[in-house]
N, C-alpha and C positions, 0 to 999 in steps of 0.2 A: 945331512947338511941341507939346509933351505935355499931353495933359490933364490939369488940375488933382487934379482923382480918383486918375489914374496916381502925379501924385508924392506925394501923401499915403501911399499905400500902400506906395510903397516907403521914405519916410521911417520909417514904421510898420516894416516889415521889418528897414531896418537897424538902426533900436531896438531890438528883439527881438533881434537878435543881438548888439548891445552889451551888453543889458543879462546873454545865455547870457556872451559872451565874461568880461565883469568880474563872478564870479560871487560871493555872500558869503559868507563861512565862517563858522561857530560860532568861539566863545573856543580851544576845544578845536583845531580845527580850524588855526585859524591862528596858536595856540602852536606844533603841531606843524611846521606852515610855516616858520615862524622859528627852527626848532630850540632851542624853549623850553619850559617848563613852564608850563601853563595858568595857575595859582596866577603864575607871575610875571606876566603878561601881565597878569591880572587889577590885582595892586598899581600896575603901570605906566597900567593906564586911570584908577584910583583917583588916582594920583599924576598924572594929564596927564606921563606918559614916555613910553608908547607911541605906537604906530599911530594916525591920523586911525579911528575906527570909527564905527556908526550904530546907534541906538538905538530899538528902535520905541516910541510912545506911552505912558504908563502905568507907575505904578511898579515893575511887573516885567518892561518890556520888552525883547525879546530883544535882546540887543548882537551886531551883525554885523558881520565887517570885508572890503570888498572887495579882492578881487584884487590892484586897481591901487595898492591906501594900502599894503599889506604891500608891495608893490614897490618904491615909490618910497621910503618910508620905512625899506628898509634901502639901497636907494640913498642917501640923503641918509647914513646913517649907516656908509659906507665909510671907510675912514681906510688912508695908508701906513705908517702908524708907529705906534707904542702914544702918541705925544709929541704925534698930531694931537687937537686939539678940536673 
């Protein structure tokens, strides 16, 4: 059996690296990701279109979008045909 101490730590570890692996990018940053212009990206969070993103506290807080919501979110947004919804 492992000591308590041990698995803490490595729970802690593997946080750490989930949190390096799903990392979050600027507006800028993850327009370019999505091969879009920032300015759209930006109408689209305005408009609830885009990406899931995260906002820090305060009314000029930074907006950041992880790794994994730009992934999924052009996942979900695949289509075979110009005719899918």
């Amino acid at each position: 059996m492992q000591d308590p101490t041990s698995i803490s730590k490595q729970e802690g570890a593997a946080s750490a690296f989930l949190n390096r692996a799903d990392k979050a990018l600027s507006t800028k940053e993850a327009a370019a990701v999505l091969g879009l212009s920032h300015k759209t990206l930006n109408n689209w969070r305005c408009q609830g279109k885009g990406p899931a993103f995260q906002k820090a506290p305060g009314p000029h807080g930074a907006v950041r979008y992880p790794l994994s919501t730009l992934s999924a979110w052009r996942s979900e947004h695949m289509r075979k045909s110009t005719s899918d919804q």
